[in-house]
py3Dmol code that shows the C-alpha trace and the ligand (Angstrom):
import py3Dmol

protein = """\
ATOM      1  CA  UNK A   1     -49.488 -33.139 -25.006  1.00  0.00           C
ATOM      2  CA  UNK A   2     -46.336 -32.242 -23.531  1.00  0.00           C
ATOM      3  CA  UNK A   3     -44.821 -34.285 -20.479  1.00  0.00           C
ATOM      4  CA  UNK A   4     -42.820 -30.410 -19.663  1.00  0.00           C
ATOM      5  CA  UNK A   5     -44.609 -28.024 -17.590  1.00  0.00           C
ATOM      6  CA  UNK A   6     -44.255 -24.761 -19.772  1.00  0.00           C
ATOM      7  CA  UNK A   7     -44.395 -21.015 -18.057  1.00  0.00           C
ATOM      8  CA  UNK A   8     -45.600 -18.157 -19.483  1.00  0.00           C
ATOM      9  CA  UNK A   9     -44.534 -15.299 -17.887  1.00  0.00           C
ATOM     10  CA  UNK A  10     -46.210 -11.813 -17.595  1.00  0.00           C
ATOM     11  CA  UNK A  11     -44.159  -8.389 -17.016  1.00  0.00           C
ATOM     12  CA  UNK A  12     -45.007  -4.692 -16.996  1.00  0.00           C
ATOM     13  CA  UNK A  13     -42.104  -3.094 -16.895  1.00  0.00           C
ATOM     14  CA  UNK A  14     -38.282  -3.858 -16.226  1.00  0.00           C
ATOM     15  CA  UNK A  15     -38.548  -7.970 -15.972  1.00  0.00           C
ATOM     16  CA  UNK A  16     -35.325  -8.098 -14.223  1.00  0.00           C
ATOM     17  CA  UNK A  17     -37.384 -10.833 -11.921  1.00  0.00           C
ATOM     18  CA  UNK A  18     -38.447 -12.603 -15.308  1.00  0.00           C
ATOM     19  CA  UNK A  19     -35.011 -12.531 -16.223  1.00  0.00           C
ATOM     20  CA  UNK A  20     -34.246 -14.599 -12.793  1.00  0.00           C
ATOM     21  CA  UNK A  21     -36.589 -16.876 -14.202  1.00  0.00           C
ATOM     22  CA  UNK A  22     -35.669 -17.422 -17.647  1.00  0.00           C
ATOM     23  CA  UNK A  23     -31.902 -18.127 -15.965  1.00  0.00           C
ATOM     24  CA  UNK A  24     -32.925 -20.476 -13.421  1.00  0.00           C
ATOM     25  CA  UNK A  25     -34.769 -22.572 -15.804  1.00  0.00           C
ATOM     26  CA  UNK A  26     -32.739 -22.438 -18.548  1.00  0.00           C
ATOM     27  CA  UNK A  27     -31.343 -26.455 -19.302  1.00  0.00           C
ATOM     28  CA  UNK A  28     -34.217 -27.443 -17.027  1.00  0.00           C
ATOM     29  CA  UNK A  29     -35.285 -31.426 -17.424  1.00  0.00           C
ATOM     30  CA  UNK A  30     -39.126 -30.699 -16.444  1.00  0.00           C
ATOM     31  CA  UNK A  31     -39.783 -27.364 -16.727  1.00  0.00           C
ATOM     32  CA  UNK A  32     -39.342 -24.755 -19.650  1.00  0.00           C
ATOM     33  CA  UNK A  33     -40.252 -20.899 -20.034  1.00  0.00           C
ATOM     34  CA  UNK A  34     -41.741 -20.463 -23.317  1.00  0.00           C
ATOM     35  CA  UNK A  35     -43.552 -17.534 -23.237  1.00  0.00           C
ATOM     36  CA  UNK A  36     -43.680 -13.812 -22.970  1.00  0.00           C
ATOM     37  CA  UNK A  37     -46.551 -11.613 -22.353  1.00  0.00           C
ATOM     38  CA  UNK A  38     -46.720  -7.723 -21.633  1.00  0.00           C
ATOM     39  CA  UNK A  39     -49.548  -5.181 -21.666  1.00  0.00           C
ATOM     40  CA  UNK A  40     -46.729  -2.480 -22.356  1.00  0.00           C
ATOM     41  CA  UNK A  41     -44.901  -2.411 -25.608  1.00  0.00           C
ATOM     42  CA  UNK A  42     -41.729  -0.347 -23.936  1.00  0.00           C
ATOM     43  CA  UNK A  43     -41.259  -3.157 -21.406  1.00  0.00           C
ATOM     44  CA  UNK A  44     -37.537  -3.659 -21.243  1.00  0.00           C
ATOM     45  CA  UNK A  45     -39.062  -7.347 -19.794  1.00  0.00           C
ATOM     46  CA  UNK A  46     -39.316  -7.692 -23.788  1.00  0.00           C
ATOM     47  CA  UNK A  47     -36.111  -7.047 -24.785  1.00  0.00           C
ATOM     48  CA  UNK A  48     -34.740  -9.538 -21.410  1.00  0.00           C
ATOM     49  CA  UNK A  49     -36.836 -12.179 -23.328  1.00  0.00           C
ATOM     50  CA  UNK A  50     -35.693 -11.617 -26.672  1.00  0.00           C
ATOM     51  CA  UNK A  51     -32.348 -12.115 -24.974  1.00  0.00           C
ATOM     52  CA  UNK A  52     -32.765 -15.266 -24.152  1.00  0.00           C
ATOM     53  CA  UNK A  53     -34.613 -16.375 -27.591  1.00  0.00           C
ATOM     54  CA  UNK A  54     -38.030 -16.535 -25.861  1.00  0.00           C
ATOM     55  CA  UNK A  55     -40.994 -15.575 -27.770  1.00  0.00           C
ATOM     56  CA  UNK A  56     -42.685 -12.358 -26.706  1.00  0.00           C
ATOM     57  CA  UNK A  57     -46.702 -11.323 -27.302  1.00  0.00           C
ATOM     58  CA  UNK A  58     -48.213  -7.934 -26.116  1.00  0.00           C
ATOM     59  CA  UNK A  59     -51.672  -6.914 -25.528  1.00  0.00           C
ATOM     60  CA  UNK A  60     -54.401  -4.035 -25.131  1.00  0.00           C
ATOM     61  CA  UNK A  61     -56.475  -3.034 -22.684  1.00  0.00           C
ATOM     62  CA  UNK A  62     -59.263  -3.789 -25.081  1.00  0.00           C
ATOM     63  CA  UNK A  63     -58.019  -6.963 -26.248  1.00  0.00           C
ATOM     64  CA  UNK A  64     -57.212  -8.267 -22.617  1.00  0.00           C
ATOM     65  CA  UNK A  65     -60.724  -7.137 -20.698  1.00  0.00           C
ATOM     66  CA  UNK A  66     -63.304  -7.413 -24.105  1.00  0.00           C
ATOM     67  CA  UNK A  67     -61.956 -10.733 -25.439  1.00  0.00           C
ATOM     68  CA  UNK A  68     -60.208 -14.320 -24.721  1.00  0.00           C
ATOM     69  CA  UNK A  69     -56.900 -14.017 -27.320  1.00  0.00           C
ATOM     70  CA  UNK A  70     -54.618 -14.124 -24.395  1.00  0.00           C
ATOM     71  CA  UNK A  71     -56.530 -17.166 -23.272  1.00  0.00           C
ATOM     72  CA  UNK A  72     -56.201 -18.368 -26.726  1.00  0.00           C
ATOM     73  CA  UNK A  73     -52.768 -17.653 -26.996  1.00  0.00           C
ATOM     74  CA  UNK A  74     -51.855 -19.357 -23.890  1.00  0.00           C
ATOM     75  CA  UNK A  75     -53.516 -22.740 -25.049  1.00  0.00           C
ATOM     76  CA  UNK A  76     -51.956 -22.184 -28.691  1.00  0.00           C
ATOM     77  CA  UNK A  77     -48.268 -22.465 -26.215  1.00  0.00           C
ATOM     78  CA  UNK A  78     -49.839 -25.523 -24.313  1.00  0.00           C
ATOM     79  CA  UNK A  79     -48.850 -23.354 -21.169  1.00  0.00           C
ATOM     80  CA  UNK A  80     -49.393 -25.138 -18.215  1.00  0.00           C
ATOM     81  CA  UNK A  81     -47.902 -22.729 -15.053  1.00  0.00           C
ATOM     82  CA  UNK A  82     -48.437 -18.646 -15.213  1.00  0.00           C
ATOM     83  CA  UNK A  83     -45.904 -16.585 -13.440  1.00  0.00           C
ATOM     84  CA  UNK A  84     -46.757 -13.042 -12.813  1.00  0.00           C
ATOM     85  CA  UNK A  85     -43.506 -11.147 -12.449  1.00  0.00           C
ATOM     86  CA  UNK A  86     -44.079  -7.552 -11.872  1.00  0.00           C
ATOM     87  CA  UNK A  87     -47.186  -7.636 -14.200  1.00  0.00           C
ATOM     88  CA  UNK A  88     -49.735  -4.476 -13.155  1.00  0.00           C
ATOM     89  CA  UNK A  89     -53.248  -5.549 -14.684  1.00  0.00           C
ATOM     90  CA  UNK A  90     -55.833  -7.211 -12.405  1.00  0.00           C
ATOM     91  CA  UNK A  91     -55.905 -11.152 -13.959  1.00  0.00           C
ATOM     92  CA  UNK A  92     -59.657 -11.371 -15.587  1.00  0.00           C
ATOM     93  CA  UNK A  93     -61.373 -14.297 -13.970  1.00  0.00           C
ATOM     94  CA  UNK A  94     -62.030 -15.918 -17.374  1.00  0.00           C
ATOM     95  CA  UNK A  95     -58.338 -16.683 -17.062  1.00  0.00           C
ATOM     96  CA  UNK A  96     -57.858 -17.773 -12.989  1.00  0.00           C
ATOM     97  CA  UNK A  97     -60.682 -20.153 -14.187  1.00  0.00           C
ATOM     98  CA  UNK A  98     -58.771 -21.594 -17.120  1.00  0.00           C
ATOM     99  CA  UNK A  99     -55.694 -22.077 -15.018  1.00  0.00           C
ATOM    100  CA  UNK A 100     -57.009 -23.040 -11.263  1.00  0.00           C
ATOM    101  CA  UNK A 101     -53.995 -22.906  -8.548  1.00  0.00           C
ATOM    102  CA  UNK A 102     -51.688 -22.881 -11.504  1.00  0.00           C
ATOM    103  CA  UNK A 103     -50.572 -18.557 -11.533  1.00  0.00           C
ATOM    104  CA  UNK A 104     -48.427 -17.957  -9.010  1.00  0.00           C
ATOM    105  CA  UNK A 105     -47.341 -13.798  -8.407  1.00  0.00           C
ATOM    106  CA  UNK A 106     -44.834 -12.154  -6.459  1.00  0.00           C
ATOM    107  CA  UNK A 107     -45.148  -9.505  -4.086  1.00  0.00           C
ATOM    108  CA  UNK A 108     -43.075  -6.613  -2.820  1.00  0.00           C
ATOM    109  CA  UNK A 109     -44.269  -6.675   0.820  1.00  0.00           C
ATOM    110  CA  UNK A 110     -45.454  -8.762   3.845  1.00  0.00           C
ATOM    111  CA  UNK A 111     -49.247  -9.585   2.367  1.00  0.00           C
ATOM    112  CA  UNK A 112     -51.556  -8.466   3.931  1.00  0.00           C
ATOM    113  CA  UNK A 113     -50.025  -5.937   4.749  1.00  0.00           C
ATOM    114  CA  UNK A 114     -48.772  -2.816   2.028  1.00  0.00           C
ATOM    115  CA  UNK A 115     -51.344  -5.078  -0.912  1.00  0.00           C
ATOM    116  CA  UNK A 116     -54.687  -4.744  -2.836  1.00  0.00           C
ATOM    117  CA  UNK A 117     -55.284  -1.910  -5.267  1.00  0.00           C
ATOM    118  CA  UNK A 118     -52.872   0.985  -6.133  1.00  0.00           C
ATOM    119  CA  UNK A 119     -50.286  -0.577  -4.571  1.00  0.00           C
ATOM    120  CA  UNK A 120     -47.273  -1.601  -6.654  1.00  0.00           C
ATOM    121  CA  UNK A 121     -43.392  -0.760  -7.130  1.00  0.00           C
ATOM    122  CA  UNK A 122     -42.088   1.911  -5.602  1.00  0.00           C
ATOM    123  CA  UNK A 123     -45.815   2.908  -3.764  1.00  0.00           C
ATOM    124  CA  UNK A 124     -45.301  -0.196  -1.588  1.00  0.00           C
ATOM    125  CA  UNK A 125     -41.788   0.971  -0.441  1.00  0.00           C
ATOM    126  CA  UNK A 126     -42.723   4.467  -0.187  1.00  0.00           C
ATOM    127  CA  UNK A 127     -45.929   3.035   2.352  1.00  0.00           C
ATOM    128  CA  UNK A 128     -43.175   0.735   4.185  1.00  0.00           C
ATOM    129  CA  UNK A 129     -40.828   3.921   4.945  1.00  0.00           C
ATOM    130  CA  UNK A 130     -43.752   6.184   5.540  1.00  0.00           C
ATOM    131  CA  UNK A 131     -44.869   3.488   8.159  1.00  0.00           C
ATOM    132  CA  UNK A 132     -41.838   3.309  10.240  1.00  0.00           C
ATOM    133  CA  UNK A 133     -42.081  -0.577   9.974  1.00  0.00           C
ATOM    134  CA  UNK A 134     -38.798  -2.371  10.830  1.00  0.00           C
ATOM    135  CA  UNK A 135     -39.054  -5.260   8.499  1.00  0.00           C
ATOM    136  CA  UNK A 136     -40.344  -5.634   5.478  1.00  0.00           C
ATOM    137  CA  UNK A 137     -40.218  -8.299   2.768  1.00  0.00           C
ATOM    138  CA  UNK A 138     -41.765 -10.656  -0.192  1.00  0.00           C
ATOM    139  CA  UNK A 139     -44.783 -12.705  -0.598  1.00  0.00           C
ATOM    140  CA  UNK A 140     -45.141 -15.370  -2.921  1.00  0.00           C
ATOM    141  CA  UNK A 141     -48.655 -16.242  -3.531  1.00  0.00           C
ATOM    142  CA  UNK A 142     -51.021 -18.450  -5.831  1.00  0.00           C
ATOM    143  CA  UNK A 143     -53.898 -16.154  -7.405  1.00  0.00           C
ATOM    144  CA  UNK A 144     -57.713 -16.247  -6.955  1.00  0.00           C
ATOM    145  CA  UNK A 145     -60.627 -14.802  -7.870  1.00  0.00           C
ATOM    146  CA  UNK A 146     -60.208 -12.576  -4.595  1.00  0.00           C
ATOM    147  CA  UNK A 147     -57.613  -9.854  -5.127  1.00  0.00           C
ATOM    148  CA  UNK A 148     -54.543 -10.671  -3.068  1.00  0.00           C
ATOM    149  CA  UNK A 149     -56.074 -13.253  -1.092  1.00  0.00           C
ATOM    150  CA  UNK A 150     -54.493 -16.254  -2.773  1.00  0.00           C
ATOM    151  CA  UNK A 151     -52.773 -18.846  -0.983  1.00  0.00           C
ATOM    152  CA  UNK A 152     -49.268 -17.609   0.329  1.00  0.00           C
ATOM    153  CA  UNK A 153     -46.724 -20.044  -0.843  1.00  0.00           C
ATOM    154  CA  UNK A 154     -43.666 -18.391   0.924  1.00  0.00           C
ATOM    155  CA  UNK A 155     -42.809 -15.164   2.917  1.00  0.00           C
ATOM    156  CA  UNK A 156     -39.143 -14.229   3.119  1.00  0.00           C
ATOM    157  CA  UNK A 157     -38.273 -10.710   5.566  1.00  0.00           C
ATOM    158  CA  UNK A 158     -35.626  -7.864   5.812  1.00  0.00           C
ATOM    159  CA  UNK A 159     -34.650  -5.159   7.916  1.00  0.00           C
ATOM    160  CA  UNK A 160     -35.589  -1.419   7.432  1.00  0.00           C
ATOM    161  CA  UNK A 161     -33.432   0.605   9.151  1.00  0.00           C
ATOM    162  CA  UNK A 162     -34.244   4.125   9.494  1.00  0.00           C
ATOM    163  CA  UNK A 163     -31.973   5.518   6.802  1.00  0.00           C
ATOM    164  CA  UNK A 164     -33.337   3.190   4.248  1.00  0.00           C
ATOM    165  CA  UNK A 165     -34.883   5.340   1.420  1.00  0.00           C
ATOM    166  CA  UNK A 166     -37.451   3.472  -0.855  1.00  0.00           C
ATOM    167  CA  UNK A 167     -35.101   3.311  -3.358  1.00  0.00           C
ATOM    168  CA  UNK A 168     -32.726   0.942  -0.869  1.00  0.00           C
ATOM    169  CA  UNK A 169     -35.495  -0.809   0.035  1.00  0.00           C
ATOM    170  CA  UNK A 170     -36.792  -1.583  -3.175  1.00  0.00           C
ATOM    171  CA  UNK A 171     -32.762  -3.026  -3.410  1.00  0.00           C
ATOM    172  CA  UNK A 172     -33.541  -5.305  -0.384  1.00  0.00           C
ATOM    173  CA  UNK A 173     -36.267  -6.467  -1.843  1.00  0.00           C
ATOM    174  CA  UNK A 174     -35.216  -7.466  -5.428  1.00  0.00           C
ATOM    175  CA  UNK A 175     -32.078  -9.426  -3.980  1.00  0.00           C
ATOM    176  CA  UNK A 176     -34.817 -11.345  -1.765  1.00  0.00           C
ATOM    177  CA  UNK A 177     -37.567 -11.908  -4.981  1.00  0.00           C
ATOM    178  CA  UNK A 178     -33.986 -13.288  -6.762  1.00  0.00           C
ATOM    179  CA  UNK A 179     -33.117 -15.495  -4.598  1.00  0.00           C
ATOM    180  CA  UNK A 180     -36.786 -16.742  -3.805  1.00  0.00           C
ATOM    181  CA  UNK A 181     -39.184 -16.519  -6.663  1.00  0.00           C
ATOM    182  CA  UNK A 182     -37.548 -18.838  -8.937  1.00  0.00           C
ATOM    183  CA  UNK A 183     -37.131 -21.280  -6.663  1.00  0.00           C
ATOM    184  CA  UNK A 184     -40.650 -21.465  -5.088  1.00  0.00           C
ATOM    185  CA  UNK A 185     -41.984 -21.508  -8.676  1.00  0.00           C
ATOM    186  CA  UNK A 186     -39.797 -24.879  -9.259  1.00  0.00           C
ATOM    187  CA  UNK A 187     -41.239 -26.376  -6.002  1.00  0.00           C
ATOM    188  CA  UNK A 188     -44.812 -25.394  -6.629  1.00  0.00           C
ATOM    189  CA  UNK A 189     -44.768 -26.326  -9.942  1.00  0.00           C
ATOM    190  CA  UNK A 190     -43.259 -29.989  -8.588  1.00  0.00           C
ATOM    191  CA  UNK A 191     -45.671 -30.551  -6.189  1.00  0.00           C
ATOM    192  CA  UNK A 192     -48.658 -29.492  -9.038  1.00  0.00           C
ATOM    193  CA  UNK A 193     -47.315 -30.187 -12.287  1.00  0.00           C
ATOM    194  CA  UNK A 194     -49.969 -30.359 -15.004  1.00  0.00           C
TER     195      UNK A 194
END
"""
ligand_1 = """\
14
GRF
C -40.965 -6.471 -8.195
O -40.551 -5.870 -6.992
C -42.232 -7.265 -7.991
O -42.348 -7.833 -6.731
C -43.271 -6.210 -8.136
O -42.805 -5.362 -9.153
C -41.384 -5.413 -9.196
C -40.999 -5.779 -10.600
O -39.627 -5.624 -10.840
N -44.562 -6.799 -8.298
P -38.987 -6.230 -12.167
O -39.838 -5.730 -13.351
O -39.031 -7.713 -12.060
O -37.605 -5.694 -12.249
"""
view = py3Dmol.view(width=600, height=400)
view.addModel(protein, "pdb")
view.setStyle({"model": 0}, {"cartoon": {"style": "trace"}})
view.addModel(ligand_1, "xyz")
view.setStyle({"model": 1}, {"stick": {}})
view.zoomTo()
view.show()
């Protein structure tokens, strides 16, 4: 066994938040990204990884609801942490059982508020402008069995004014997730490291 804590990261789509991560702990003395892991082949998140010389997997929709290879693949890695970074699939709860208060996800908006099903990337902005809110913002938060209702970990906020688009608040929210994410990941993975 390992004395590292070791990360597997999953991404959807663009992974520029994954590649935050792979920066941050790049040289680290206790913590290492070692993994990964899409549902979508086209994921630029891939090519971010292969950047950076870490080993990517992807998986089906079959393979990911009807079986455990993820699971598998996960304890092949010794992973010890899982960071969802932008990563669209609901988490099957043979997995938040295998890894209990260790995945950790981000999300684009002040939770509860603009979360729970269907709402993801741009929707969330476009429900933020739509609302008229003045602030808006990021939630960090461990994952459960209950959608969205893990514990928050860290909320960080920004200003909508009313000529933000959803595309510049998307940009607001991205330099937040930057500066945050991989920073709260290092603390929480700290204070609960195996
Ligand atoms: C981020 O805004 C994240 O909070 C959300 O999806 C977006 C992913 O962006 N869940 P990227 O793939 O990290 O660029």
């Amino acid at each position: 066994m390992s004395t590292q804590s070791r990360i597997a990261i999953f991404a959807s789509g663009s992974g520029s938040n994954a590649e935050e991560i792979f920066k941050y702990f790049q040289g680290h003395a206790s913590i290492e990204v070692v993994l990964l892991l899409s549902n979508n082949p086209e994921a630029y998140a891939l090519e971010r990884a292969k950047k950076f010389h870490i080993p990517t997997l992807v998986f089906n929709r079959k393979q990911w609801r009807e079986s455990e290879i993820v699971l598998e693949w996960l304890k092949e890695k010794e992973i010890t942490h899982v960071v969802l970074a932008g990563f669209l699939w609901l988490v099957p709860v043979y997995l938040i059982r295998a890894f209990p208060g260790k995945i950790i996800n981000i999300h684009p908006a002040l939770l509860p508020k603009f979360g729970g099903k269907g709402m993801y990337g741009m929707k969330v902005h476009e429900a933020v402008k739509a609302s008229g809110d003045t602030e808006t913002g990021i939630t960090i938060h461990e994952v459960n069995e209950q959608y969205d209702e893990g514990k928050i970990l860290h909320q960080s906020k920004c200003v909508v004014t009313p000529n933000d688009s959803p595309n510049d608040i998307a940009q607001k929210i991205h330099q937040l997730e930057y500066v945050h994410y991989p920073r709260i990941i290092e603390q929480w993975i700290k204070s609960n490291p195996f």
